[in-house]
N, C-alpha and C positions, 0 to 999 in steps of 0.2 A: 181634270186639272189638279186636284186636287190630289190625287192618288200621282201625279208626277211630282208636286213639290214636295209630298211626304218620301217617294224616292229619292230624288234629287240629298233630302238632306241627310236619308240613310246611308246614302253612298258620300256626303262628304264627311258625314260622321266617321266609316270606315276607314277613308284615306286616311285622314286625320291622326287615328290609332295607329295605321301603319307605318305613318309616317316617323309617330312619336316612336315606334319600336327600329324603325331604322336608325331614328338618332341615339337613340339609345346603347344599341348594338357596337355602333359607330366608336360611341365616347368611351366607352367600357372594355370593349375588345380589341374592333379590330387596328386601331391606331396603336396599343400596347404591344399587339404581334407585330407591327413596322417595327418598332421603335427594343422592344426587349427576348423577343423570344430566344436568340442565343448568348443572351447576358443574362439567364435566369441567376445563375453560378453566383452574383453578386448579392443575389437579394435572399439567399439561404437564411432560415435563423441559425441565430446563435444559440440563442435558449430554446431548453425546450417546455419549459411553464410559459402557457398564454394566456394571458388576459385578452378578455373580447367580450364585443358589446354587441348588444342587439336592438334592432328598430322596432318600436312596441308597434308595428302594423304585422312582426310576424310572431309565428307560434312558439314562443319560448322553449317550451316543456320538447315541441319536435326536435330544436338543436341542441337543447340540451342530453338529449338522449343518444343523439348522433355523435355526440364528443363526447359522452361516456361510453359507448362502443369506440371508440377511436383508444382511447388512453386504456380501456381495459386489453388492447392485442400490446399496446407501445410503451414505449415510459413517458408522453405525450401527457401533461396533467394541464389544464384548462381553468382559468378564474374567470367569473365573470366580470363586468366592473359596471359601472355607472358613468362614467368617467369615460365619453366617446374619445378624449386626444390619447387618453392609456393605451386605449388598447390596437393589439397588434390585427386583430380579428375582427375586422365591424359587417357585422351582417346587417344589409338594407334591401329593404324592399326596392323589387325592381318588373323585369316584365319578363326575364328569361331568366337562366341560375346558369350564372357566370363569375367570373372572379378577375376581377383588374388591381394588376401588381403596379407599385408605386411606380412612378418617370424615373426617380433621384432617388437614394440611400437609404431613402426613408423605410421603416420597420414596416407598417402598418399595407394591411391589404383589403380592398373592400370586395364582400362576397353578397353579391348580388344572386336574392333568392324569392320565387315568384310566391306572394305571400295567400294563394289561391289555392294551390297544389302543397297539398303534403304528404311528401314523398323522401323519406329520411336517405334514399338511396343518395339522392339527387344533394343534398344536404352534405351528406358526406364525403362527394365525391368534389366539389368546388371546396371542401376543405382541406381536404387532400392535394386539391391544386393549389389551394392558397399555401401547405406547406411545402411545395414544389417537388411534387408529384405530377409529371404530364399526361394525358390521357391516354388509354391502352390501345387507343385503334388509332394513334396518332406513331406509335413505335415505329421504328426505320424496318424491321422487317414484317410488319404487319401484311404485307400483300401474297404472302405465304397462307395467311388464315382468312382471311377476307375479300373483299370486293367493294369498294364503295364507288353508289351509283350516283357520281355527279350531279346526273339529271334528273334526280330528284330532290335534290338537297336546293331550298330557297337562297339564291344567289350569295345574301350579304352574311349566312352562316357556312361559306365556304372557308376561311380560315382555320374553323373549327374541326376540320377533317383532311387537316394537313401531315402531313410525317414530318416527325419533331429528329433531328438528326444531331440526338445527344446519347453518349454513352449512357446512362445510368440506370437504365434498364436493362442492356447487354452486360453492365460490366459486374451485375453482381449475378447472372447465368440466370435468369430468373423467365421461363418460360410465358408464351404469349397464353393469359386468361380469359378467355370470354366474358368469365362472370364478377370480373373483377369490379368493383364500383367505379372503377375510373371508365367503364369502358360504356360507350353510350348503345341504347336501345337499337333495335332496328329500322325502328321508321323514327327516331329522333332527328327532327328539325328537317320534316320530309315538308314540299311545298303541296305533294299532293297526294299523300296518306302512303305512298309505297314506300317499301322499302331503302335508307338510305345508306345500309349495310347490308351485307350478306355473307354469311359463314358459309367456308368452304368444307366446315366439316358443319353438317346438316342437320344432326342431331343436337348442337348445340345452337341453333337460333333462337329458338323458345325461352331459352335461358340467359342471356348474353345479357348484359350491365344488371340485371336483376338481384344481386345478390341483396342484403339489406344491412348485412354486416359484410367488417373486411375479411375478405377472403385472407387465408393460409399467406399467399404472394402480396396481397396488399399491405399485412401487418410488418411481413420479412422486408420488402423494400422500406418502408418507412423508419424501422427498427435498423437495419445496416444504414441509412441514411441517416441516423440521426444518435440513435438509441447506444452504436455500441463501441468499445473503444478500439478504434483502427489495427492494433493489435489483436485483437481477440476476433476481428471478421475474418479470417482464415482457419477457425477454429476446427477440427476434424469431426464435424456432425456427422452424420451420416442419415441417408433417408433425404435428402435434399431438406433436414433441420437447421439449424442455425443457433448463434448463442443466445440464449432468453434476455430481454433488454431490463428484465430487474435483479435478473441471478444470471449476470454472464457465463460463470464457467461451468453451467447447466445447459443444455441445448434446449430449445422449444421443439417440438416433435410437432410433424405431422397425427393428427387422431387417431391414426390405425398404428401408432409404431410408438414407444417407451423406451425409457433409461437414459442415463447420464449422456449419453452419443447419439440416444433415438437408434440403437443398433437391433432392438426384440420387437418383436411383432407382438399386437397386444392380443390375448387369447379373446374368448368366445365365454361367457356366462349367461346367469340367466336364462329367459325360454331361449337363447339361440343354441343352433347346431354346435354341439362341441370342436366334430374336427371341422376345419376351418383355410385349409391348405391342401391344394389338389393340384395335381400335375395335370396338363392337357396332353392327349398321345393325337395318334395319328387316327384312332380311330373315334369315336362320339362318346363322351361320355355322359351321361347320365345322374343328376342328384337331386335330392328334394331339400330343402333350405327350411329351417324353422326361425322364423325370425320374431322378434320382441325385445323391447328397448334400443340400446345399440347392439348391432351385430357387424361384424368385420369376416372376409373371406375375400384369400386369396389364391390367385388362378395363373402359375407359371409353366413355361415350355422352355426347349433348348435352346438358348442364345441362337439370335439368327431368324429364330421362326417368330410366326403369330398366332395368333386364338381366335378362332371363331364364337361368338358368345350369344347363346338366345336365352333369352329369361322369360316368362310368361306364371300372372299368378293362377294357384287355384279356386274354383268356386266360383267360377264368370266372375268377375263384379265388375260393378258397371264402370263403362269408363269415364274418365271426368279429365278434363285439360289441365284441373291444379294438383297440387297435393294439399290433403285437407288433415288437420289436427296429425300433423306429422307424421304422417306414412307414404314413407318412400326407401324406394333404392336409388341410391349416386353408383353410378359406375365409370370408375376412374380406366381408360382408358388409352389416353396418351402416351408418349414416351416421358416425356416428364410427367410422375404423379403428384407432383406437387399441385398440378390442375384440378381444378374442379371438373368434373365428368359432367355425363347424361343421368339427369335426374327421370327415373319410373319410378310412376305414381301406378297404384291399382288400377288395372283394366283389366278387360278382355280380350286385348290386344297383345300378345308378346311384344318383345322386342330384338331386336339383331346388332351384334356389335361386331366391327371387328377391329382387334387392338395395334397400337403403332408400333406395339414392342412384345415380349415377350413374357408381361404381365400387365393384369388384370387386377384393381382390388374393388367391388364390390363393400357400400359401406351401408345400413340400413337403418331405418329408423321409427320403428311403432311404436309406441308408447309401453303399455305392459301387457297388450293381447299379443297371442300367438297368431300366425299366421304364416303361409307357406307360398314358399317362390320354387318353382321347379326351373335348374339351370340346366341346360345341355351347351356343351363346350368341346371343341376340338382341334388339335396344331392345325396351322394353314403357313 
C-alpha cells in the first residue's frame, strides 16, 4: 500500500511538471506564432546598442560571453542594465530557451533561457531570434537539406519546426547552414530520444546547430540586416564576402580568401604544405599534406564536373567522435562555400567526399605540431 501511494504521488508529481511546462510553452510561444509571426517586420530594432537585463537565477558570465561573440562578428554592442523596464533584452529563467516577442510596439523581448543547462549555443541563438533572426530549419526551402520527423517531435513543440515563408534569408543569397546556431540539434525537442531532424547530406548530422560561435552566414545576415548602409550591400565582394559592419568599404572575407574584395586566396605558412592549389584530372591523384596551425588547400576541376575526395591520416591514431585541443580538418564542400563543411577529426578511419561543384577547400587546424593528412582526389 504503501509503495502505491508513494506512486500515486510520483506520478502526480510528474503531471504537474508537465503540465507547468505546457503552460508555459503555451504563454511564451505558441500564442505569439498565432498572433505575429508574419508581422515580425514591425518589431525590427531600430538601434543597434542594447541594453539588457538578466534574472539573477541565470549564469551571467554564460550570456555575457554569448553577446560578446555576437558584437565581435557585428557592430551589435550590448549594455547591461539594472534597470528591467530599459532594457530591450530581458533574459529570465524559464523551462525551455525560447524567446516571446512583444503583442504591441513595444521594444523589449523576453528570452527565455533554462537556467540548468549551459549551453552558450542555445544562448545565442534565442538571441539572435530576439534580434529577428528565424530559425535555419524553419527557411521555406529547407526540405531540399532536411527531413523533419513529425512523429517524433512532442506535439505542443510543433510550431517550432514550421517554415517561416519570409524573404530575408533568400533575399540576401545566403545559403542553407547546418551549423548555423539558429539551426536546432537533431533530436531537439524529440518526445522519444530520435531524431527530430535529418540531414540529407549525411556527413553533416554530427555537426548541425553545434556551432558555438556565429558562423561566417550567421554574422553576414545579421550584419546586411542591420549593420550596413543599404547602399553599400550591393558592394562587389567577391568570394561570397560582404562589406565589414565597422569598415564598410572593406569586405569581411571568408578565412581562406584576403584583400579589399576578398579576391587572393590566402597562401600556406608555417609547418603547412607550401603549394596549396591542385587541379583534379581524370585520373587519381595522389598528395601528402603537412599540416600545423592554420592551413588552407584548394582542390578545383573544369566547370561542370565534380571531385571525388578521400582524406585519411597517418600513423593509425585512434579514433575519437570529437575533435580534441583543435585538431581537425573542415572540408568545405558545397556549392556555396560560404558553408561550413564536414569537420575530420584524427582517426583511423578515412573519409570520402564528393563535392556539389567544382571545388573543394580543405581548412585545418593543429595547434603548432606537424602532422600529416594524405588526400587522394579525382574529377567525377
Amino acid at each position: 500500500m504503501l509503495f502505491l501511494i508513494t506512486l500515486v504521488g510520483i506520478l502526480k508529481f510528474i503531471y504537474t511538471i508537465e503540465l507547468e511546462k505546457l503552460n508555459f510553452l503555451e504563454k511564451t510561444y505558441i500564442n505569439r506564432e498565432k498572433r505575429g509571426i508574419v508581422n515580425k517586420a514591425k518589431f525590427e530594432l531600430t538601434d543597434t546598442h542594447i541594453k539588457y537585463h538578466i534574472n539573477f537565477r541565470l549564469d551571467k558570465l554564460l550570456i555575457r560571453k554569448a553577446l560578446s561573440r555576437i558584437s565581435e562578428e557585428t557592430c551589435f554592442k550590448f549594455e547591461e542594465t539594472s534597470n528591467y523596464l530599459l532594457a530591450t533584452l530581458r533574459y529570465k529563467h524559464g523551462l525551455y530557451f525560447l524567446t516571446k516577442f512583444p503583442v504591441k510596439k513595444e521594444k523589449n523581448r523576453d528570452i527565455y533561457l533554462l537556467a540548468t543547462v549551459k549551453d552558450i549555443t542555445k544562448v545565442m541563438r534565442e538571441t539572435l531570434h530576439a534580434l529577428g533572426v528565424d530559425y535555419e530549419h524553419n527557411r521555406p526551402d529547407r526540405n531540399k537539406y532536411i527531413t523533419i520527423n513529425f512523429k517524433n517531435v512532442y506535439s505542443v513543440f510543433m510550431p517550432l519546426f514550421e517554415i517561416t515563408y519570409t524573404p530575408i534569408l533568400t533575399f540576401y543569397n545566403i545559403g542553407y547552414d547546418y551549423t548555423s546556431v539558429m539551426h536546432f540539434t537533431v533530436k531537439e525537442f524529440s518526445r522519444n530520444g530520435k531524431k527530430t531532424i535529418e540531414s540529407k547530406r549525411k556527413l553533416m548530422e554530427p555537426f548541425t546547430g553545434r556551432s558555438t560561435h556565429l558562423t561566417f552566414n550567421d554574422a553576414k545576415l545579421l550584419s546586411l540586416k542591420y549593420c550596413i548602409n543599404p547602399k553599400l550591400k550591393n558592394a562587389k565582394c567577391h568570394n561570397y564576402g560582404y562589406p565589414n559592419p565597422t569598415m564598410p568599404y572593406i569586405c569581411k572575407c571568408l578565412p581562406f580568401y584576403y584583400g579589399p574584395k576578398c579576391e587572393n586566396r590566402v597562401r600556406n605558412f608555417g609547418y603547412c604544405s607550401r603549394i596549396n592549389y591542385f587541379k583534379a584530372m581524370s585520373s587519381i591523384t595522389s598528395r601528402t599534406l603537412t599540416l600545423g596551425n592554420t592551413c588552407n588547400f584548394f582542390i578545383y576541376t573544369i566547370p561542370g564536373k565534380r571531385i571525388k575526395l578521400k582524406l585519411f591520416f597517418h600513423h593509425g591514431l585512434l579514433s575519437n567522435h570529437h575533435c580534441k585541443n583543435g585538431k581537425s580538418i573542415e572540408a568545405r564542400y558545397f556549392s556555396d562555400f560560404s558553408v561550413n563543411g564536414v569537420i575530420y577529426c584524427p582517426s583511423i578511419f578515412p573519409i570520402s567526399i564528393v563535392s556539389e561543384s567544382n571545388f573543394i577547400i580543405l581548412r585545418s587546424t593543429f595547434s603548432e605540431s606537424k602532422s600529416k593528412v594524405k588526400i587522394m582526389f579525382k574529377m567525377f
